[in-house]
Backbone as ProteinMPNN parsed JSONL, in Angstrom:
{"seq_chain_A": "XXXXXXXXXXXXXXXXXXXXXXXXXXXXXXXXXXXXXXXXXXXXXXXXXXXXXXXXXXXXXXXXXXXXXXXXXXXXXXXXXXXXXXXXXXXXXXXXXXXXXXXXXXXXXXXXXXXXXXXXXXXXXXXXXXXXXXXXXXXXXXXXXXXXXXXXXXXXXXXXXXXXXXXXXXXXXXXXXXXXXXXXXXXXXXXXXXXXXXXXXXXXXXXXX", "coords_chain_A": {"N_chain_A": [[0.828, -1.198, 0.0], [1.961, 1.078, 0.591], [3.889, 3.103, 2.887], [4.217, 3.061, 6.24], [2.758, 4.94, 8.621], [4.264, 4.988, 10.853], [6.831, 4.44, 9.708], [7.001, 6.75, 7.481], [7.182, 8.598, 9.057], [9.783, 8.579, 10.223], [11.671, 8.635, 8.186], [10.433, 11.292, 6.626], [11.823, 14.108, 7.925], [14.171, 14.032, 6.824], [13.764, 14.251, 4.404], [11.82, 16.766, 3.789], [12.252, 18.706, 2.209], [11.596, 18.0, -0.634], [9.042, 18.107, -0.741], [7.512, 20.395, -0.274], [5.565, 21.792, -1.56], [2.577, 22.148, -2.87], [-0.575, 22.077, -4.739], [-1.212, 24.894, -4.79], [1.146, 26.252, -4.63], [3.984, 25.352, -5.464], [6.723, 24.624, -7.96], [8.015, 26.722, -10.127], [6.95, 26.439, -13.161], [8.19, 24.503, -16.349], [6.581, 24.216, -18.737], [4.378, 22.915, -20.358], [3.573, 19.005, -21.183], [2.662, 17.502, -24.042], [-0.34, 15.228, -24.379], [-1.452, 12.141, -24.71], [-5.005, 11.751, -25.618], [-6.59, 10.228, -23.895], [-4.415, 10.025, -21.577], [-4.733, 12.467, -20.58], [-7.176, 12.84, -19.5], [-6.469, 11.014, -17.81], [-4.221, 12.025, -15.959], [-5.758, 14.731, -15.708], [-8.027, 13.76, -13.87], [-6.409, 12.45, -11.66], [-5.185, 15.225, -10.962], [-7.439, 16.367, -9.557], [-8.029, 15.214, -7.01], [-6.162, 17.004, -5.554], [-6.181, 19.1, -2.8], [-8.564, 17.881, -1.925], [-8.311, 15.431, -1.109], [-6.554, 15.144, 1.873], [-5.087, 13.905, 3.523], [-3.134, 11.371, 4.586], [-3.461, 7.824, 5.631], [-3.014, 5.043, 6.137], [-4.726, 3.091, 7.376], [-6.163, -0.274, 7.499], [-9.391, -0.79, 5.608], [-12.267, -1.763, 5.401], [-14.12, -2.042, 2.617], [-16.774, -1.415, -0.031], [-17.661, -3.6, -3.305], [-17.672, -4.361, -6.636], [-15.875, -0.964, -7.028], [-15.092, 0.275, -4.663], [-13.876, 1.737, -2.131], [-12.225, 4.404, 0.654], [-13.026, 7.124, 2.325], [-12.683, 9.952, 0.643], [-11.4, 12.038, 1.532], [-9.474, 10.88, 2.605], [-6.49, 8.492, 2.481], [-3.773, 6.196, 0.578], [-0.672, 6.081, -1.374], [-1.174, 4.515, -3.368], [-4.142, 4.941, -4.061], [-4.281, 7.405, -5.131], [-4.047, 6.988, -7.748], [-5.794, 4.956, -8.108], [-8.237, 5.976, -7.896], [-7.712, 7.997, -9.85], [-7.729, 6.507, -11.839], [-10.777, 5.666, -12.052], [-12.108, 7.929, -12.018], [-11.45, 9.031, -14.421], [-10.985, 7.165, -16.418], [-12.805, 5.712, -16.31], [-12.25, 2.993, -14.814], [-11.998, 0.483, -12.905], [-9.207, -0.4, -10.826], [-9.488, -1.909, -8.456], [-11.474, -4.2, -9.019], [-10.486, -5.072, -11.188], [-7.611, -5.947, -10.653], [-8.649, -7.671, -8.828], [-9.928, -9.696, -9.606], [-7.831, -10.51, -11.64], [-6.053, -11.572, -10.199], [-7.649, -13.295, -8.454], [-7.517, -15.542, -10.42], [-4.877, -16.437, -11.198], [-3.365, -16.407, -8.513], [-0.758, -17.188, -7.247], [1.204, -16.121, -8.718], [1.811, -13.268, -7.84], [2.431, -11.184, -5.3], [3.95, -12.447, -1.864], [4.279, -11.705, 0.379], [2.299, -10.635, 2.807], [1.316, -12.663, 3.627], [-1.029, -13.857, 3.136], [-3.501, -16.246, 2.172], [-5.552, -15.948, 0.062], [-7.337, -14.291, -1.763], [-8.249, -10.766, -1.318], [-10.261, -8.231, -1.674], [-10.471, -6.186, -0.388], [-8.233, -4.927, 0.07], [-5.775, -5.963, -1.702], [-5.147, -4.265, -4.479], [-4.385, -2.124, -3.271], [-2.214, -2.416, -2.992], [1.341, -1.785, -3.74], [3.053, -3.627, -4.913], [1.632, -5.395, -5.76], [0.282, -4.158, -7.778], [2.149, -3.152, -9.293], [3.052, -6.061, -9.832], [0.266, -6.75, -11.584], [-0.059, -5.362, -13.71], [2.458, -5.309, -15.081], [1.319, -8.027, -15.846], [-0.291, -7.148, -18.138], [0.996, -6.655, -19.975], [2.12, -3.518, -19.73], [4.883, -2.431, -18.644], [7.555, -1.083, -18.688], [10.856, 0.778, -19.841], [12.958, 1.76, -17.224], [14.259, 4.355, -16.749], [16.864, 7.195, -16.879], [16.217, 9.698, -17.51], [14.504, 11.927, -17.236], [12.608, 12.607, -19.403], [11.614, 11.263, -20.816], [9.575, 9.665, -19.776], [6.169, 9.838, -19.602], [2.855, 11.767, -19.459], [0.206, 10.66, -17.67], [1.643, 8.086, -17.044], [2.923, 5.68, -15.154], [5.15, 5.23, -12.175], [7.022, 3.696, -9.99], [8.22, 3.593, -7.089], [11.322, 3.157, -4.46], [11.315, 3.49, -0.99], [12.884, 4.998, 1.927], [14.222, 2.631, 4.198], [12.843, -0.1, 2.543], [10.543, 0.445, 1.71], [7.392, 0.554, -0.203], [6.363, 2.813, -3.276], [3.935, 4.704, -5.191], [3.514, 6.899, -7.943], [1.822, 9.28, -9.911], [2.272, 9.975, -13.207], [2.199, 13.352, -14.296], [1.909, 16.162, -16.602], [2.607, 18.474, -16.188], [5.687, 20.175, -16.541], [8.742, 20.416, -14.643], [10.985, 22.968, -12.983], [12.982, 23.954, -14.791], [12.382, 22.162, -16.49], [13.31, 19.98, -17.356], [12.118, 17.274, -16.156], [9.049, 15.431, -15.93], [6.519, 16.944, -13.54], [5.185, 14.715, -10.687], [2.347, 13.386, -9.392], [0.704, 12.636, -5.953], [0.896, 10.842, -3.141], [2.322, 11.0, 0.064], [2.165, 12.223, 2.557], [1.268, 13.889, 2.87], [-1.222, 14.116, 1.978], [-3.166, 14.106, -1.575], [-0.796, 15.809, -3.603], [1.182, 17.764, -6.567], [4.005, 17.489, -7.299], [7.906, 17.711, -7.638], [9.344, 15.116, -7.639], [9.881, 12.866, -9.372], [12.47, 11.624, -8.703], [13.473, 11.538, -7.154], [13.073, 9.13, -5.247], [14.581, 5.848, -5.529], [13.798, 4.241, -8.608], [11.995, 1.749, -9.173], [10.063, 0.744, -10.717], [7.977, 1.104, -14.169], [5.153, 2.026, -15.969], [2.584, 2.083, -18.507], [-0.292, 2.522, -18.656], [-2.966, 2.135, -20.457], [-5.787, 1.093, -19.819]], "CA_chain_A": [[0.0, 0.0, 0.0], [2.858, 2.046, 0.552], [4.539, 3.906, 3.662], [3.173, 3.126, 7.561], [2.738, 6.123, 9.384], [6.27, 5.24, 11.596], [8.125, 4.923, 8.769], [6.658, 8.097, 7.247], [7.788, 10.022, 10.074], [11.037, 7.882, 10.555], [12.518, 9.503, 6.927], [10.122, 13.002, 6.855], [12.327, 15.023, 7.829], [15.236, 14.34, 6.366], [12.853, 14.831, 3.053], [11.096, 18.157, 4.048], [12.613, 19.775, 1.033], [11.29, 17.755, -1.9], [7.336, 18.462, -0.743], [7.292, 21.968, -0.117], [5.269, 22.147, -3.068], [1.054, 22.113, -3.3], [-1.234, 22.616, -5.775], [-0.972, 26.378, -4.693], [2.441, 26.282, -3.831], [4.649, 24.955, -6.337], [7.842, 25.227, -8.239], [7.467, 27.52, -11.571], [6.712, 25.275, -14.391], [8.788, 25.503, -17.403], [5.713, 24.468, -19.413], [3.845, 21.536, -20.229], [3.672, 18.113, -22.05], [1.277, 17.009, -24.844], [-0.359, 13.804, -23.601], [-2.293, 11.699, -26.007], [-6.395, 12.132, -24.408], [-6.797, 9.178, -22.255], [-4.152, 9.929, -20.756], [-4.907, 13.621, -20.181], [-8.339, 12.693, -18.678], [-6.117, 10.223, -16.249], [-3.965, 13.377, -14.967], [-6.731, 15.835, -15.044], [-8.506, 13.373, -12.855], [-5.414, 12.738, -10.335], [-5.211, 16.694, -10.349], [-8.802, 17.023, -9.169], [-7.645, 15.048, -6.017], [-5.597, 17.861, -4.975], [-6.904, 19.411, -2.077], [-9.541, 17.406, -1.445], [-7.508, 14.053, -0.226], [-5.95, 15.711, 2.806], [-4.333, 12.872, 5.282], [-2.189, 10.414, 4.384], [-4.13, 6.718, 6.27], [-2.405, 3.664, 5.682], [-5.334, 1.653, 8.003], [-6.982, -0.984, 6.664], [-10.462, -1.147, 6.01], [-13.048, -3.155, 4.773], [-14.761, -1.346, 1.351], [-17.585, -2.292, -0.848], [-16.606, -4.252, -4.052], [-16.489, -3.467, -7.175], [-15.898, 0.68, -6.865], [-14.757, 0.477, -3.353], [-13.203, 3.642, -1.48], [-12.05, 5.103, 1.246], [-13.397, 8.995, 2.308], [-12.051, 10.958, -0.049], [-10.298, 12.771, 2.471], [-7.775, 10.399, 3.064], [-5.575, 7.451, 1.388], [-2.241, 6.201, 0.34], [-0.287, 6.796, -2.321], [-1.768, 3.946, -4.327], [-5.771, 5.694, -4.245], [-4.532, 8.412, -6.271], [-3.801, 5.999, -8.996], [-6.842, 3.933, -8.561], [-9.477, 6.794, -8.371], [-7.656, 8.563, -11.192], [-8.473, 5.939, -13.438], [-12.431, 5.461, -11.928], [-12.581, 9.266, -12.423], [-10.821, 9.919, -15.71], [-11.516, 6.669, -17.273], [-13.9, 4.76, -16.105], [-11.347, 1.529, -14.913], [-11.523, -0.15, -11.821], [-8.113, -1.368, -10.901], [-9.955, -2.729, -7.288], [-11.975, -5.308, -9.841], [-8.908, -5.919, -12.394], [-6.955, -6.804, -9.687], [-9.011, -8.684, -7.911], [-9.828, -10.53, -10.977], [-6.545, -11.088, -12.004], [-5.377, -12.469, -8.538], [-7.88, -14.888, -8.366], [-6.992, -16.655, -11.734], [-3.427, -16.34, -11.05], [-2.605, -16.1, -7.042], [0.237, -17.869, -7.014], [2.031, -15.344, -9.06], [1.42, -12.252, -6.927], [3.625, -11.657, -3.872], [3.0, -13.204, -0.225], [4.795, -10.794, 1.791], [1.585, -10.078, 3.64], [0.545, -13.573, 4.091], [-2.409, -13.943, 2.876], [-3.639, -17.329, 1.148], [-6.364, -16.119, -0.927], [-7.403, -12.651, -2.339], [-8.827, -9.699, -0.257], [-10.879, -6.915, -2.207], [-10.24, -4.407, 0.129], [-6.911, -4.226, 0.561], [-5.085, -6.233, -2.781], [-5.417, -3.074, -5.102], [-4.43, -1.015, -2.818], [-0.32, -2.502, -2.551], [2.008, -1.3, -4.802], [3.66, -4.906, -5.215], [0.539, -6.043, -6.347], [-0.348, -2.921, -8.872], [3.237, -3.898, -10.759], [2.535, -7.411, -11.249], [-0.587, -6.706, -12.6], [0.699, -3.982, -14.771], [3.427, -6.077, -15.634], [0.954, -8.724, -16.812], [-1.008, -6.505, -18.341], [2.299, -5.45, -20.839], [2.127, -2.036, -19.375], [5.68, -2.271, -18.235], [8.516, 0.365, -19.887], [12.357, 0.231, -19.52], [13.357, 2.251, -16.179], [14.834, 5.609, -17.232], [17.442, 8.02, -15.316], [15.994, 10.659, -18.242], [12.835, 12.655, -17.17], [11.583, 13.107, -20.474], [11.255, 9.235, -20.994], [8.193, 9.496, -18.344], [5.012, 10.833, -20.451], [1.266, 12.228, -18.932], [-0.342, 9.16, -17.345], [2.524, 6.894, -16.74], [2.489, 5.266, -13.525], [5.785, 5.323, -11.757], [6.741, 3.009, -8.406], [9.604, 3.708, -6.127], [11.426, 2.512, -3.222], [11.624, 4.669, 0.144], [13.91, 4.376, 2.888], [13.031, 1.378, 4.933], [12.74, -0.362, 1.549], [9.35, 0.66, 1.746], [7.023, 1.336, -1.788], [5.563, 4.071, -2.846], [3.666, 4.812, -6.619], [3.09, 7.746, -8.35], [1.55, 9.083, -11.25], [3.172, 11.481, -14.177], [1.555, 14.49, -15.352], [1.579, 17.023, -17.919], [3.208, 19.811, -15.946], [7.452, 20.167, -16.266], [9.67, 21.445, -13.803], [11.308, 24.606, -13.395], [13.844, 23.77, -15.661], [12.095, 21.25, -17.918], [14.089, 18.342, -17.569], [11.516, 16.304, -15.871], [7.383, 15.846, -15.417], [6.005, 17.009, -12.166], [4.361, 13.496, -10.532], [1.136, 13.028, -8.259], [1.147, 11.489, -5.061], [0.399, 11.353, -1.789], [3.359, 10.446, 0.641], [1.99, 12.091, 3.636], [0.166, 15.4, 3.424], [-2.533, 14.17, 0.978], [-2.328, 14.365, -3.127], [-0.293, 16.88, -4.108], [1.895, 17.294, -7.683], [5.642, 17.886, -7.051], [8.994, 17.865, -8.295], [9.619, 13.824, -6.889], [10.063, 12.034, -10.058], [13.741, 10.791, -8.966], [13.709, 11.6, -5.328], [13.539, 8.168, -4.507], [15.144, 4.669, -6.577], [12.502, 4.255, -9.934], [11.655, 0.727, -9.339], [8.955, 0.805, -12.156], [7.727, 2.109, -15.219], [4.296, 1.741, -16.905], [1.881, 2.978, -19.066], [-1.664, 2.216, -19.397], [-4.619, 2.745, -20.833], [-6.769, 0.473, -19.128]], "C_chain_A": [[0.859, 1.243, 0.0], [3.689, 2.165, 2.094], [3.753, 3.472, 4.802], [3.617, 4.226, 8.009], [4.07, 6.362, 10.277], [7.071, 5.485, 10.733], [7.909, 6.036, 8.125], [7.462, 8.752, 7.863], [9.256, 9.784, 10.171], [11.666, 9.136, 9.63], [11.76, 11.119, 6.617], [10.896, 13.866, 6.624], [13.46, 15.38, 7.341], [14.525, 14.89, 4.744], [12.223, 15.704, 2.457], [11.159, 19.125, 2.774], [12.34, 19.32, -0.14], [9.582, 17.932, -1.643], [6.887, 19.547, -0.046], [5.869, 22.297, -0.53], [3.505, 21.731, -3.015], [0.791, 22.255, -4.164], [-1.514, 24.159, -6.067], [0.227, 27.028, -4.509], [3.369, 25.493, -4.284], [5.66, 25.353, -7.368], [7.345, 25.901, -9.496], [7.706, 26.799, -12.273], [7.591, 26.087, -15.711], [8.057, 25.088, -18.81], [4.568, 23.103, -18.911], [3.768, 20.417, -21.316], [2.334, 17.731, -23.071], [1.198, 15.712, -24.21], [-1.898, 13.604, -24.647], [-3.885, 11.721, -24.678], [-6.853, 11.41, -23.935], [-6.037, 9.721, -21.285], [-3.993, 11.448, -19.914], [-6.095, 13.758, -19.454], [-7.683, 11.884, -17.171], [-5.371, 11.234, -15.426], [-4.688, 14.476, -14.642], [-7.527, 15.237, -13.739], [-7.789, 13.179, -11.456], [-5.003, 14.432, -10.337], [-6.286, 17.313, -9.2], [-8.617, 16.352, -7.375], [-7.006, 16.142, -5.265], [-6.156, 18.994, -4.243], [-8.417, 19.008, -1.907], [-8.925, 16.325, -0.818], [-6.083, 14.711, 0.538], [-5.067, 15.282, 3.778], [-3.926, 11.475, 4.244], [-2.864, 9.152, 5.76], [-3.944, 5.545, 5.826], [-3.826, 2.519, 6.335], [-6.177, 0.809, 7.526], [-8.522, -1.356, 7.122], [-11.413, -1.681, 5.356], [-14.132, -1.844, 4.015], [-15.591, -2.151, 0.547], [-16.687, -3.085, -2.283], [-17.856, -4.561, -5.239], [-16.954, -1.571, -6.707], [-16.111, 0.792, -5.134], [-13.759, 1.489, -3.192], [-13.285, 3.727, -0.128], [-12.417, 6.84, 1.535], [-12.527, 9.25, 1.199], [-11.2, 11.857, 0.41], [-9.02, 12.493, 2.861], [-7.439, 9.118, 2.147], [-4.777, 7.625, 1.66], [-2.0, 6.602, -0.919], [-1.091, 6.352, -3.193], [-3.274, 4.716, -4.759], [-5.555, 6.474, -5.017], [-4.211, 8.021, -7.746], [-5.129, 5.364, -9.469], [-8.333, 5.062, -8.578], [-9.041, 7.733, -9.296], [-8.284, 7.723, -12.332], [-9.485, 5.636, -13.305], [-12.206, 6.524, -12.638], [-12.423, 9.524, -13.649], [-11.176, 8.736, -16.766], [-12.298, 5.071, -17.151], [-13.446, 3.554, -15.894], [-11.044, 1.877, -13.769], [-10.776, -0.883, -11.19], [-8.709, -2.174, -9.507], [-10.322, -4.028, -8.163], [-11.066, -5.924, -10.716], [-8.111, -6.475, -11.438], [-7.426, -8.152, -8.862], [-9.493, -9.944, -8.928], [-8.526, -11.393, -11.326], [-5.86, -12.222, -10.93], [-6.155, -13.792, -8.343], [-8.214, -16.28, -9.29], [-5.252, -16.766, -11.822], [-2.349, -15.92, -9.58], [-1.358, -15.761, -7.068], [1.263, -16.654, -7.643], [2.396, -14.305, -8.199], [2.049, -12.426, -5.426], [2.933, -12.566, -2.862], [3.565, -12.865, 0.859], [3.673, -10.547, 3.226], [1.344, -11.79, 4.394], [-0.261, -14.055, 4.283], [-2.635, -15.433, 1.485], [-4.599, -17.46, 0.392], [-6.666, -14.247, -1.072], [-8.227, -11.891, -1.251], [-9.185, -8.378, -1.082], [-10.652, -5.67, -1.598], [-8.829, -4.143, 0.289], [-5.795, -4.72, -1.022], [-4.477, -5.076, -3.918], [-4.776, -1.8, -4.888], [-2.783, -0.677, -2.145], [0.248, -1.964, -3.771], [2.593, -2.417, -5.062], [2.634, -5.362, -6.165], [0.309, -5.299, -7.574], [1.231, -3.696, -9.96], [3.329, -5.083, -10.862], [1.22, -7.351, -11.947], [-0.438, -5.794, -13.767], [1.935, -5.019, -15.717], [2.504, -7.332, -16.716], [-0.177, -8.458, -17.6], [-0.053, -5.941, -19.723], [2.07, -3.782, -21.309], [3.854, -1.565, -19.13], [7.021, -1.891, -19.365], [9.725, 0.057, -19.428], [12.016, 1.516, -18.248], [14.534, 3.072, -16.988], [15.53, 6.246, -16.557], [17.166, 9.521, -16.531], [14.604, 11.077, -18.135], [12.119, 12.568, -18.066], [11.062, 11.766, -21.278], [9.687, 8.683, -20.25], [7.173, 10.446, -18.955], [3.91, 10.648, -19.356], [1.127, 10.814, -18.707], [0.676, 8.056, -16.669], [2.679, 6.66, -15.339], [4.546, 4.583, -13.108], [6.282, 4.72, -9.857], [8.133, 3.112, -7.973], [9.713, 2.963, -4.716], [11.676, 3.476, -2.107], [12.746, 4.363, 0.979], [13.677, 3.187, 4.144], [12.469, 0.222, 3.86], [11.027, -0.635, 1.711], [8.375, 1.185, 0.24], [6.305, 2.365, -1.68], [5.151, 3.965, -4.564], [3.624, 6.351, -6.68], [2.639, 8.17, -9.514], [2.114, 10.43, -12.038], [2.21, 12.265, -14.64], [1.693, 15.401, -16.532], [2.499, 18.362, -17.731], [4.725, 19.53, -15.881], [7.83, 20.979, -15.023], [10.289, 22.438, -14.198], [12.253, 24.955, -14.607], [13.654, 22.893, -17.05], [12.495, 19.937, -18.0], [13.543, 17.234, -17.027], [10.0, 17.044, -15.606], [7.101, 15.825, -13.897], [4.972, 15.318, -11.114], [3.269, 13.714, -9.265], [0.928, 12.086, -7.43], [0.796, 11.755, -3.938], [1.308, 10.31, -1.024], [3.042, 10.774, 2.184], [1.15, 13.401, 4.169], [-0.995, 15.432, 2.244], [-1.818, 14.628, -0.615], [-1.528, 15.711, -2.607], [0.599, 16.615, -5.576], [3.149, 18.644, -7.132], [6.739, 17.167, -8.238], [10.033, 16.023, -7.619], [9.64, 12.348, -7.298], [11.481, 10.839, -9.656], [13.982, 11.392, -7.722], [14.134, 10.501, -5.12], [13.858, 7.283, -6.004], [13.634, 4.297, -7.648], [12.744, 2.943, -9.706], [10.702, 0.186, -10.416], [8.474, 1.184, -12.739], [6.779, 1.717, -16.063], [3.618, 2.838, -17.562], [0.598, 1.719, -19.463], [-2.985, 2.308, -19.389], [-6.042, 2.156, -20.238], [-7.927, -0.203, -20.086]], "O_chain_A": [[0.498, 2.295, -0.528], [4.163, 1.083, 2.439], [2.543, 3.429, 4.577], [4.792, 4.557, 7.852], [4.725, 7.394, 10.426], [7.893, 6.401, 10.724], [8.985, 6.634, 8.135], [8.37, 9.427, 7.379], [9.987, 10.774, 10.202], [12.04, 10.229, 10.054], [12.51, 12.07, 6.395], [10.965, 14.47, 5.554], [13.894, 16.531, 7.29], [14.917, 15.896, 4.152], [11.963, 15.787, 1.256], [10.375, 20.014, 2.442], [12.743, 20.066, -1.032], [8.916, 17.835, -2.675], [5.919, 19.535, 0.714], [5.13, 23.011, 0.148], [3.417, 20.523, -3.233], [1.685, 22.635, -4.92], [-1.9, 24.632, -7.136], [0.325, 28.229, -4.257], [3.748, 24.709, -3.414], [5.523, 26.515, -7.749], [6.218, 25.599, -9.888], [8.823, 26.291, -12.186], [7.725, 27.265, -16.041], [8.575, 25.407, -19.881], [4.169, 22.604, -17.859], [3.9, 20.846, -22.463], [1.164, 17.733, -22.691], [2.124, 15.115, -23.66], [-2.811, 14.314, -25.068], [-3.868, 11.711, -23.447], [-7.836, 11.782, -23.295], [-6.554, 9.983, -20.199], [-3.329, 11.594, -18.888], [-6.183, 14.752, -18.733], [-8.07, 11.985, -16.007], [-5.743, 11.4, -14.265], [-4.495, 15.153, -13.632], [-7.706, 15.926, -12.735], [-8.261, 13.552, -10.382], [-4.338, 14.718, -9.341], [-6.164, 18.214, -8.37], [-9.097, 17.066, -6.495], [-7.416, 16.189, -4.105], [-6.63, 19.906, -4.921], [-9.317, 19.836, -1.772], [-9.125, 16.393, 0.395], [-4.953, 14.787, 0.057], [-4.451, 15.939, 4.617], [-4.557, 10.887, 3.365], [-2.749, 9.585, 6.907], [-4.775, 5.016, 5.087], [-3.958, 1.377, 5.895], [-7.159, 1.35, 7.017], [-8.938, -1.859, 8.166], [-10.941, -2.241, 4.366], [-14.739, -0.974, 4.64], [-15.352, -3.342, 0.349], [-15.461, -3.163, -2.357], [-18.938, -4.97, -4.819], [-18.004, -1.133, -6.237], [-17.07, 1.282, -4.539], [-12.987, 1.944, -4.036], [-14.261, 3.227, 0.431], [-11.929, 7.678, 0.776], [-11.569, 8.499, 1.019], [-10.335, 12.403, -0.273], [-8.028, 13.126, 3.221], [-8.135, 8.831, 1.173], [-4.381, 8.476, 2.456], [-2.773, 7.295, -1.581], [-1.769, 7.122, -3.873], [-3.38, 5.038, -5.942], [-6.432, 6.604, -5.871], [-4.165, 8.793, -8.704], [-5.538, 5.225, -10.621], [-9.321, 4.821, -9.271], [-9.949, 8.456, -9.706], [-8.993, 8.017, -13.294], [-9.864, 5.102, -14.348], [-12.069, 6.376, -13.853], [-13.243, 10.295, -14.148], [-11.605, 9.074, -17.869], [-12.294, 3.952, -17.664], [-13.986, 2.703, -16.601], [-10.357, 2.81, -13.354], [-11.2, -1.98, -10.829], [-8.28, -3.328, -9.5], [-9.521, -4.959, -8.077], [-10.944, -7.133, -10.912], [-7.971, -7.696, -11.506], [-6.857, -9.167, -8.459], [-9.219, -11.118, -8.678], [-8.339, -12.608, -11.273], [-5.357, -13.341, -11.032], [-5.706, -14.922, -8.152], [-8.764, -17.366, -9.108], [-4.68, -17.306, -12.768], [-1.223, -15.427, -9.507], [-0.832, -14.652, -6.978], [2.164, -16.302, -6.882], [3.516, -14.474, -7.717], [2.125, -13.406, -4.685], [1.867, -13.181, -2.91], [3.507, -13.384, 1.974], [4.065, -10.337, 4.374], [1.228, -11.946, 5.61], [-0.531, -14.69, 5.303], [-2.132, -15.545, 0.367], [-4.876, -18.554, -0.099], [-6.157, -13.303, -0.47], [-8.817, -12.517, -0.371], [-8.338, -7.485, -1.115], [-10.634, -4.523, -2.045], [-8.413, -3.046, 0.663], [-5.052, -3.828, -1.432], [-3.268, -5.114, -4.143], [-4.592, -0.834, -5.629], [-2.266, 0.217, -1.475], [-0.453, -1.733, -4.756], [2.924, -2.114, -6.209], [2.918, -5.675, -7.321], [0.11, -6.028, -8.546], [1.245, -4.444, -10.938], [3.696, -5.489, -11.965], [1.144, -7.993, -12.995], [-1.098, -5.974, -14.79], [1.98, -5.225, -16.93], [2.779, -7.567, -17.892], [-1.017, -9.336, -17.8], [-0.382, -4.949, -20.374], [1.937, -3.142, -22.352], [4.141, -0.402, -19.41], [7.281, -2.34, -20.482], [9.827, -0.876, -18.632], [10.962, 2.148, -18.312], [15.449, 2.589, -17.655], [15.196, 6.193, -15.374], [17.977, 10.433, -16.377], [13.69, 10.643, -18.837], [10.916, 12.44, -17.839], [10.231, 11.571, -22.165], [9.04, 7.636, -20.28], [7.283, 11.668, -18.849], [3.908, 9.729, -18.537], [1.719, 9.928, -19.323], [0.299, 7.275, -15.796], [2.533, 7.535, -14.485], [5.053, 3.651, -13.732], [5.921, 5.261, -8.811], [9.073, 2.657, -8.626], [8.839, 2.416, -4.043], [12.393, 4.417, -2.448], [13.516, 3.452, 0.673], [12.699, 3.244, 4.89], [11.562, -0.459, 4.338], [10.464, -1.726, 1.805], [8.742, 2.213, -0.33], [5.751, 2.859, -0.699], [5.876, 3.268, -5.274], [3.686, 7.028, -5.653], [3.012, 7.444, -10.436], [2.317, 11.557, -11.587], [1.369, 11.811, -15.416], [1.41, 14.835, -17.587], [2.975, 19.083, -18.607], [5.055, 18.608, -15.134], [7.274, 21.98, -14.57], [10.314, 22.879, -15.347], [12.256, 26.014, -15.235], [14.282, 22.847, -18.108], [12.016, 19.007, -18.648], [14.136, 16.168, -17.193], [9.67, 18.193, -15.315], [7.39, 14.887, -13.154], [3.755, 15.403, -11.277], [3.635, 14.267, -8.227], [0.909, 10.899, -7.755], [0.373, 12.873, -3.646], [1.243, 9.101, -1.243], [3.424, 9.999, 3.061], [0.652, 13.765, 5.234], [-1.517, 16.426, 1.74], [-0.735, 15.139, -0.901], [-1.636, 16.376, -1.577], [0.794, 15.436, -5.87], [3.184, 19.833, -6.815], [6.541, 16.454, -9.222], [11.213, 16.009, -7.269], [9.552, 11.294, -6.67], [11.588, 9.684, -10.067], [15.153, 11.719, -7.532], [15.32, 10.369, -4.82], [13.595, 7.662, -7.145], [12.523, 4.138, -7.143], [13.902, 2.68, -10.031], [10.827, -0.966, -10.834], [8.009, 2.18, -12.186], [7.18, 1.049, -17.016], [3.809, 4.045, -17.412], [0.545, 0.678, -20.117], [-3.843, 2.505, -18.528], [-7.13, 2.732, -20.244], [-8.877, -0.799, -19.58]]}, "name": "protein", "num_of_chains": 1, "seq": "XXXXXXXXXXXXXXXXXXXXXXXXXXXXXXXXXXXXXXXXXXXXXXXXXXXXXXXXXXXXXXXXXXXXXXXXXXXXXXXXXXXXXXXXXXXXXXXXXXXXXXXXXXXXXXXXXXXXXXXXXXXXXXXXXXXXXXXXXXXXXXXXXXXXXXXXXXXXXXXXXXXXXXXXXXXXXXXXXXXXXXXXXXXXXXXXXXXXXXXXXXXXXXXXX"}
């Protein structure tokens, strides 16, 4: 799912300086990217998160199924992935996943320890999101070149604590251009920052759903 609230705080502060940055409060853009129009409906929709999903809530809880949710107020990183693509294009990764998992378990990690699928929470790991992505041939080479990372593309890193984290690419550049701004929520709710290559790029997709 991402980050627990200790380890959050654990690394924080040494981090303070790559999420400055809000949806009101952000570095000066040095423009923006064309993005073919799926995938400009999937970042307009993870934009529309921004300031409304306010708290960062790793706890797990039991959601309807399919088009299950959490308040809107709060989430992990993963939610702003999975209600971008309800919102923007109508694709329920809760149901694809959970689909997928239970024609193909065995593939799918078992870090948690779980011996059969779980709707409310499967969807909602980032381990889980890149093997289904992966078998989904969504999966892109791993880039150390910003401009390799187009609108939409879904982006998974490692934290400190070898902890995951996703995010998604948008449309807007940095101050300088040399990379897309990404959407995410690490601990003060969405926001789109400058945090493409903050942490190690563990994965690189794209898709349309």
């Amino acid at each position: 799912m991402g980050i627990t609230r200790r380890a959050f705080f654990a690394f924080g502060a040494a981090a303070t300086g790559a999420y400055l940055w809000s949806s009101g409060n952000r570095p000066a853009s040095a423009g923006t990217l064309p993005a073919e129009p799926w995938a400009e409906k999937l970042v307009t929709a993870a934009k529309s998160q921004i300031g409304v999903t306010l708290i960062y809530d790793p706890t797990y809880s039991k959601i309807s199924y399919p088009g299950g949710d959490v308040p809107r107020l709060m989430g992990v990183c993963t939610d702003v992935v999975i209600r971008a693509y309800r919102d923007g294009l109508a694709v329920d990764l809760q149901k694809l996943v959970h689909e997928d998992m239970s024609r193909a378990f065995a593939v799918y990690p078992k870090k948690w320890g779980l011996k059969r699928t779980d709707s409310n929470i499967d969807h909602r790991r980032v381990p889980n999101l890149r093997v289904f992505l992966a078998r989904r041939n969504a999966e892109l080479p791993v880039s150390t070149r910003g401009l390799d990372y187009l609108p939409g593309d879904i982006v998974t890193q490692e934290l400190p604590g070898n902890k995951t984290h996703i995010v998604l690419v948008s449309n807007v550049l940095n101050a300088d251009g040399s990379r897309p701004l990404a959407i995410h929520n690490i601990g003060w709710g969405a926001k789109m920052e400058d945090v493409l290559f903050t942490y190690k790029v563990t994965g690189h997709y794209r898709f349309q759903g």
